[in-house]
C-alpha positions in Angstrom: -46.9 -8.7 54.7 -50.3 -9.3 52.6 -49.8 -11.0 49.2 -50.8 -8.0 46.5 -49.9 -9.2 43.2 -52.0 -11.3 41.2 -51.2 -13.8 38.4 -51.3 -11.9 35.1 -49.1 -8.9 37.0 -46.6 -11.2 38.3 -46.2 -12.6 34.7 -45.8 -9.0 33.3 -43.3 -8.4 35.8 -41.2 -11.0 35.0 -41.6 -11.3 31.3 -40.5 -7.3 31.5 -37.5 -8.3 33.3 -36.8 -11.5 31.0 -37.0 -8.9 27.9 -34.4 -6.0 29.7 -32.0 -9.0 29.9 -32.3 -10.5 26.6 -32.0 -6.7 25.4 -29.0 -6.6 27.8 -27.1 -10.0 26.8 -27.8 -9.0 22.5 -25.9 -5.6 23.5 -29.3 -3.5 22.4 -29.1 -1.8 25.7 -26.0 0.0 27.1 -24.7 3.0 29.3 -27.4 4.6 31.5 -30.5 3.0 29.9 -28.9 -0.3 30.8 -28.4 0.8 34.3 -32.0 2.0 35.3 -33.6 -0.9 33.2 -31.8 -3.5 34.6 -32.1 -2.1 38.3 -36.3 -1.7 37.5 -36.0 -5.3 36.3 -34.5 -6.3 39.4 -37.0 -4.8 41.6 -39.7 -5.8 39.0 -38.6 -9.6 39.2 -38.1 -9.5 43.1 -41.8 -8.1 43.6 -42.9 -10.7 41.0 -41.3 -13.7 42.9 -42.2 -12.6 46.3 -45.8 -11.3 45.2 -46.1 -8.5 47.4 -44.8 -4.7 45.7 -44.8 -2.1 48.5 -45.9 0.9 46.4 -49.3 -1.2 45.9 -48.8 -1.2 49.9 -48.9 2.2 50.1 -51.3 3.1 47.8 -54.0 0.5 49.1 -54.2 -1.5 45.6 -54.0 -5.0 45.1 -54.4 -7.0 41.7 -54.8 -10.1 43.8 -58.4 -12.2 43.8 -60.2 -12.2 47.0 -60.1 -16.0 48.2 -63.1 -17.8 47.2 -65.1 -19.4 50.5 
């Protein structure tokens, strides 16, 4: 598994899923919109910790630097 998420998107990714649960925990967020946020923050915050989201996989992207030699 090649690393494909840079820096600034890991940081999006988790500051997204940071916000769904504040949103969550203040009761600004309920029912079905709770449900699919929370599940995309989930996913967002697992692909942000591992560094690797498999639809960037698929589609060839990456928002990683090349290594510097």
């Amino acid at each position: 598994m090649k690393l494909n998420l840079g820096s600034p998107d890991r940081v999006i990714r988790i500051v997204f899923a940071i916000v769904v649960a504040l949103l969550y925990a203040l009761g600004e967020i309920s029912g079905t919109a709770a449900l699919v946020l929370g599940l995309l923050a989930v996913v967002f915050f697992a692909t942000a910790v591992v560094g690797f989201c498999p639809i960037y996989a698929a589609l060839k992207l990456s928002t990683k630097k090349a290594a510097l030699k």
